[in-house]
N, C-alpha and C positions, 0 to 999 in steps of 0.2 A: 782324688786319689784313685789309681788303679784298679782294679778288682783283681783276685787272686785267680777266681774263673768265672764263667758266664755264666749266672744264677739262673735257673729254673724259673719262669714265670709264678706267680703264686696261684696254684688248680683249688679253685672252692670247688671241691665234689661232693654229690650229695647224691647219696643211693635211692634208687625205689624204694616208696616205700614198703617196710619190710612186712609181711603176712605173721597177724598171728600165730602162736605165741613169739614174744621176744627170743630169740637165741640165751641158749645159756652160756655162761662164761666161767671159766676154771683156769684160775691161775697159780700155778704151780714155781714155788718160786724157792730156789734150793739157796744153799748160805757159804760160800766160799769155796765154791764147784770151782778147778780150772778149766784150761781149754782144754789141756789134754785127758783130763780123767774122764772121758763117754769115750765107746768104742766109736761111734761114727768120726769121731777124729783120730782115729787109729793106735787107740788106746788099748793095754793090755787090760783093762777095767772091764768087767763084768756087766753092760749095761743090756742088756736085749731089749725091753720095754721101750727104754728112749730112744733108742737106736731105731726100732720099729717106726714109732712115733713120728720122729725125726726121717724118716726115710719116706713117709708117704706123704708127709706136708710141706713145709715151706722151709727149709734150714737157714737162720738169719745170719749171714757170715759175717755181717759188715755192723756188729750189733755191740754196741755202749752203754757206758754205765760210770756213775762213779765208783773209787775205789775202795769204799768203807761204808761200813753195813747200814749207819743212819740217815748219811746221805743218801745212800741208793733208796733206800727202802720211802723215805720224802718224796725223793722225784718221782717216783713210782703211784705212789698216791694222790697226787696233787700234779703231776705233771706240770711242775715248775720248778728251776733247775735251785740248788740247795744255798746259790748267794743270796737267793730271792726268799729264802724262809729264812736264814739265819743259821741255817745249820751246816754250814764249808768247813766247819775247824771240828778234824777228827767224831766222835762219834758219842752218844750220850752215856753218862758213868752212872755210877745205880746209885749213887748219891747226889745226883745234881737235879736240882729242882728247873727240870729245863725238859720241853719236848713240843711236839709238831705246834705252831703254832694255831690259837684258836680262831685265827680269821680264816686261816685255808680251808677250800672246802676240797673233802675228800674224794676218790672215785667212789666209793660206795655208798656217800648221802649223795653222790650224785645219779649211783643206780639208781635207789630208793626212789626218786622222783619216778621213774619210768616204771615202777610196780614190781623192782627187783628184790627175792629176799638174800638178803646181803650175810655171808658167813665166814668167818676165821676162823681157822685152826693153825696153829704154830707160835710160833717166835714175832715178835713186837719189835719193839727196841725204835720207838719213839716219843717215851717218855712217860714217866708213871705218878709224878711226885704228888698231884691231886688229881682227882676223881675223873673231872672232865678231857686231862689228857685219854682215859682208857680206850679200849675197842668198840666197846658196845655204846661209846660216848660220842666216839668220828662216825660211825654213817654203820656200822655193823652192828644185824638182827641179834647173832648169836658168837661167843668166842671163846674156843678150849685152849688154852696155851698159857705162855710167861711173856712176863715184860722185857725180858733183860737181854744182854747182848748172850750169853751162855752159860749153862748150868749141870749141872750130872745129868746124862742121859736117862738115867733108872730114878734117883731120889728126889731128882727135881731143886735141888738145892745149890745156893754158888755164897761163896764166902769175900768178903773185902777186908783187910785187916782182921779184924777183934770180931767184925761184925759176919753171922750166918743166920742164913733165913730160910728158910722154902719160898718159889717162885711157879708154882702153877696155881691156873683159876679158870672155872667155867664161867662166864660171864663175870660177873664183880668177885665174885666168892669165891676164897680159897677150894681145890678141890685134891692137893697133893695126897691126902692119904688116901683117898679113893684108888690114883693110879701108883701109887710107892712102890719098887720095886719096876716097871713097868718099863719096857723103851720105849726112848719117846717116836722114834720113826713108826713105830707098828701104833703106838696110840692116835698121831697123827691121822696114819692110813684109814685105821678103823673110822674112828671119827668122820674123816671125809667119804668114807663107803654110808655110814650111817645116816647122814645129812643128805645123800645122792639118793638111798633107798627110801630113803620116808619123805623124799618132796613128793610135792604136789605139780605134777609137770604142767598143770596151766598156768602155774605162776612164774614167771622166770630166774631164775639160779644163777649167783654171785659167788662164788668158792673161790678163797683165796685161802691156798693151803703154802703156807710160809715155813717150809721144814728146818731145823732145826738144824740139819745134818748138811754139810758134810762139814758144821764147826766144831774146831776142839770143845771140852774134851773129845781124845782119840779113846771111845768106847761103842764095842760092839758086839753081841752075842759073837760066841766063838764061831757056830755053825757058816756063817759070814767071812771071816776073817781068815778061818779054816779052807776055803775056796781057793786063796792064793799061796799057800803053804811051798806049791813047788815053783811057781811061777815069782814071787818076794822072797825069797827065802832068808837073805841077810838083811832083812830092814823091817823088824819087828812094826815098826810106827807107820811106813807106807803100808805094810798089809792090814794094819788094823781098818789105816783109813779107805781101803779101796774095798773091803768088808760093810763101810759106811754108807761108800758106793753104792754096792750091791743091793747092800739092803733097802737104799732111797730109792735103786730102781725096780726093787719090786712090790714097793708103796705105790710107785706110779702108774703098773700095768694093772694092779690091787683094783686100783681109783679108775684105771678106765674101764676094766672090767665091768664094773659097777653103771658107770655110767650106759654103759651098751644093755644091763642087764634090767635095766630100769627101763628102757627106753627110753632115754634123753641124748645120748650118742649124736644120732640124726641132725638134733638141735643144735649144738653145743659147739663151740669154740674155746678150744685149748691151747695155751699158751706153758711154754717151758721159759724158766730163764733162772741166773746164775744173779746173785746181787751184785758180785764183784766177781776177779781174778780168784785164783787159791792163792794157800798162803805158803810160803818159801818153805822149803824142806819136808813139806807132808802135801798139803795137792800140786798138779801139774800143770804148768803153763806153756810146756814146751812146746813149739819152740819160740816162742812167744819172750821176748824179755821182760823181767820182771815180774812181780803179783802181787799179790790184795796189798795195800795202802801205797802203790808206786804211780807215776805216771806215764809208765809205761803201758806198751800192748797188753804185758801180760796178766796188768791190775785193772783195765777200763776195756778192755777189749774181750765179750763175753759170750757163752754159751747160751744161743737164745733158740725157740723154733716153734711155729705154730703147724696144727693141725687140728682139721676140721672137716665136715662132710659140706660143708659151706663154701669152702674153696673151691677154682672154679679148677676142673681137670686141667686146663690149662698148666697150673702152678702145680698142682699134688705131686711131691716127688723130684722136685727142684730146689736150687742151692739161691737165695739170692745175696747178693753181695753190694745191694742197694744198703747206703745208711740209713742206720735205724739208730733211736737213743729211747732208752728207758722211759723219758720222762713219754714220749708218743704213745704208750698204751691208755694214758686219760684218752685225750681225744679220741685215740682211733675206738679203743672199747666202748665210747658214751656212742660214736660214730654205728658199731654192731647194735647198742641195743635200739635205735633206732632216733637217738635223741640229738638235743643240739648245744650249744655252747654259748648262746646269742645272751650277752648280757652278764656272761662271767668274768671273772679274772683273767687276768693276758696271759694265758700257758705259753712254756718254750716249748710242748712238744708242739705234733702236728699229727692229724689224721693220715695214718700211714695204710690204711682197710684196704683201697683201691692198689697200692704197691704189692702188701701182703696178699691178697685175695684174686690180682688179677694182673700181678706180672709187670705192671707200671711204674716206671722210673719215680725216684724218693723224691719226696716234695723239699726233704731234708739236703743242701749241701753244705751246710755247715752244724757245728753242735760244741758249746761250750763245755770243757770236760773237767776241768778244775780253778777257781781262784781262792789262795786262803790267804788273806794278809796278814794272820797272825805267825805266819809260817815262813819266815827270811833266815834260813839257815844256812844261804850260799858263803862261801869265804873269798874274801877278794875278788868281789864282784866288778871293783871296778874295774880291772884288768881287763875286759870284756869290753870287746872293739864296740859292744852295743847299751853300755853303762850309762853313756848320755843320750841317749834314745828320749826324745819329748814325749812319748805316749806312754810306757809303761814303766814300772819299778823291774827290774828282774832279778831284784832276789828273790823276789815273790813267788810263792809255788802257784803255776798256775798251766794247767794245757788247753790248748785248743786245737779242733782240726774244722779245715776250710777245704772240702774236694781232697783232692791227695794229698792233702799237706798238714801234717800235726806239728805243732810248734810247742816246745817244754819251755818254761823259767823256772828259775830258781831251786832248789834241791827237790828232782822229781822222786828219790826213793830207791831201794833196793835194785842197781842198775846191774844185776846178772842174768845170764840166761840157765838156767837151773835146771842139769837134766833128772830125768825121773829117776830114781836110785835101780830100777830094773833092767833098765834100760841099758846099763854097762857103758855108757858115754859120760863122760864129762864135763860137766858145769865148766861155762868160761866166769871168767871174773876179772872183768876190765876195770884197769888202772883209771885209779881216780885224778883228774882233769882238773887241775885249781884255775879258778880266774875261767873259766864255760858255763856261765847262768843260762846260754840258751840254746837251744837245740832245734835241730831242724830235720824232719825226717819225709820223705816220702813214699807216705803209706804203700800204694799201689806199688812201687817199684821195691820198695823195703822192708815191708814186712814185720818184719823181723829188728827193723830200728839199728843198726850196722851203723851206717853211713851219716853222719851229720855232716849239712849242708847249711850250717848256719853262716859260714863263713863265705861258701861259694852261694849265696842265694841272698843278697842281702834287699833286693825289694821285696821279694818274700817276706820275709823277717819282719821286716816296718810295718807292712800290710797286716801280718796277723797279730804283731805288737797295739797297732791303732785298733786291729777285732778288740785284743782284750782289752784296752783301753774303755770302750765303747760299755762291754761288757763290767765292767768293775765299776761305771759312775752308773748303773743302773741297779747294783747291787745295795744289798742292806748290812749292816756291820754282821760280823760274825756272834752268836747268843751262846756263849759257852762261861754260865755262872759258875763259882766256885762250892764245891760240894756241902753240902748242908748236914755233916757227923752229929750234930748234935740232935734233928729230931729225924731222922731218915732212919734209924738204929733199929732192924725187926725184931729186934726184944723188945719195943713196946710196943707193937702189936701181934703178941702170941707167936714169934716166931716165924711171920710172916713178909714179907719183902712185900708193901704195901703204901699205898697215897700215904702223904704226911703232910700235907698242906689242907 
């Protein structure tokens, strides 16, 4: 069979080795950022810090993800893509006795090998129900945060039915009354200043600050929110949420402050990235179609960007628009701190250092972006000139892109282009298509996803039909149990959102 384009040879690069101490590593990683809410994408958003950041390093234009919080946040750890843990269908519920599984090994037991002390601060949300899912259980020294998908910014609490708990903890142990009352973006911050000021800089440093923010709830000191008073004026909910903004991005200039003030700056490699899309009617993805849970640009297609005194002048202050996918920062970060992979588990990512660092075309031209087979919500699929297609199902929700070409099946999700409410333009809202399970779009020339080409493109279509093909019989069933109300209830344990297993 054809190929879609002429693959990149496979580069095993392997850097000098690198001069004590290890590089530090800081990954910052925000929760339901769009593309458009940072000012370097031409945002009315308050961001200077990232904007900064993003301006002197490497800005990842061409940067993937999945489009919901548990999958992404999987791949990201384990760098291997979420059909392959089990975790494709939607997102973990705080009743399900379900999370990362225990054979994967994490990037942070895989720092630890190389003498790295490994720390979290933030948001989880890969699974709480017994002990050894926790943080401090996968590969991290130390962790201030909650399990769950989102909770009150100030009391730390989130309700399901009948059922309400508190959901912070320093390591194993509850610590909510300690911070009550408190936001969590500034506790976040602090914390990461705190763990930056009292290392030990011959040891090397793991910081993975996982904010909390910019997911609902829409809460934020007013002094934030009050920033865009003239500029929002009729959209109470976007100005809260670009107050959310504001406030993440002055956690982030907080945090590097810190790091320069410490003397570890020098050392350090920082990484910025979005888990997914925003979510439709409060963050931005314009002009971007679609957001968070879609398969569109506007939910898998993300805000990423590296800087570092490490990068070569060369790149500092460049856009690159090489593909990159979420699951590459294992490799490429095991790649920074100097180690190797010889003997592990077969990752989807790929060491992407040499791209990032030195301007070199992605090792990456392909990147599987969704399959969930529990997920067949198309209507009159067989209507669809590609229903008898021998390779794949296509009710199935599933995307993938191969070079310039991303290919949709089955119901991809909220297909609007959504503009910012400040904006004074207009959301379109294209008529919905019965009997069109598949889509064709060509990234490079569309952007923007306009134009399907499934129909004038049809050895496209078979080509990346046989991708997923390929793709789904290497896959593992989907792990999505049914919730467990009867001992998951934080009334029995003191009110606390807590292992039950």
């Amino acid at each position: 069979m054809k190929t879609v384009c002429i693959l990149l040879s496979v580069r095993l690069w392997l850097a000098t080795v690198q001069a004590a101490p290890r590089p530090h590593i800081v990954f910052i990683l925000a929760d339901d950022l769009g593309w458009d809410d940072v000012g370097y994408h031409g945002s009315i958003m308050k961001t200077p810090n990232i904007d900064a950041l993003a301006a002197g390093g490497v800005k990842l234009e061409n940067y993937y993800m999945p489009s919901l919080c548990t999958p992404s946040r999987s791949v990201l750890l384990t760098g291997r893509y979420e059909i392959h843990t089990g975790l494709q269908h939607g997102t973990i519920l705080m009743l399900q006795p379900l999370c990362l599984p225990f054979d994967e090994i994490t990037l942070p037991q895989k720092l630890k090998e190389y003498g790295y002390s490994t720390n979290m601060v933030g948001k989880w949300h890969l699974g709480f129900y017994t002990k050894n899912c926790l943080p401090n259980h996968r590969g991290f020294d130390n962790f201030l945060g909650f399990y769950q998908a989102m909770e009150d910014y100030y009391y730390h609490n989130i309700s399901t039915g009948s059922f309400n708990g508190w959901d912070f903890r320093r390591n194993d142990e509850p610590a909510h009354r300690e911070y009550n009352g408190k936001y969590s973006t500034h506790i976040y911050a602090q914390e990461a200043e705190n763990i930056i000021m009292n290392h030990d800089e011959t040891t090397p440093l793991f910081l993975y600050l996982s904010f909390q923010a910019v997911h609902t709830p829409l809460q934020v000191p007013s002094e934030y929110s009050d920033m865009y008073k003239d500029i929002i004026p009729n959209d109470e909910s976007r100005r809260t949420y670009a107050g959310m903004v504001t406030c993440m991005d002055e956690a982030v200039g907080n945090v590097t402050m810190a790091l320069q003030k410490r003397g570890l700056w020098e050392n350090t490699v920082l990484i910025f990235s979005t888990d997914n899309g925003g979510l439709h009617f409060l963050g931005s993805n314009w002009p971007l179609r679609g957001g968070k849970g879609t398969l569109y640009e506007g939910g898998v297609h993300g805000v990423g960007f590296v800087n570092s005194p490490l990068l070569s002048d060369q790149v500092r202050g460049t856009v690159s628009h090489e593909l990159i996918h979420i699951s590459d920062w294992f490799p490429t970060l095991i790649q920074v701190a100097g180690g190797n992979l010889i003997g592990g588990r077969k990752l989807d990512g790929y060491n992407q250092w040499e791209t990032i660092s030195q301007g070199a075309p992605s090792v990456r031209q392909e990147m599987l972006l969704h399959i969930d087979p529990l997920y067949t919500a198309v209507k009159n699929v067989k209507d669809d000139i590609y229903s008898d297609n021998p390779y794949f199902n296509i009710s199935m929700r599933a995307a993938i892109r191969v070079c310039d070409w991303k290919l949709i099946t089955g119901a991809p999700g909220n297909a609007s282009w959504m503009a910012p409410s400040e904006s004074g333009m207009d959301s379109v809202h294209p008529e919905k298509t019965p009997g069109k399970a598949v889509q064709l779009y060509n990234i490079a020339q569309d952007p923007y996803e306009k134009y399907n080409l499934a129909e004038a493109k049809p050895d496209i279509v078979i080509e990346l039909l046989w991708r997923l093909r390929q793709y789904y019989n290497s896959s593992v069933p989907p792990n999505f149990p049914q919730q467990d109300v009867k001992h998951a209830n934080p009334a029995l344990f003191g009110g606390v959102w807590s292992p039950w297993q």
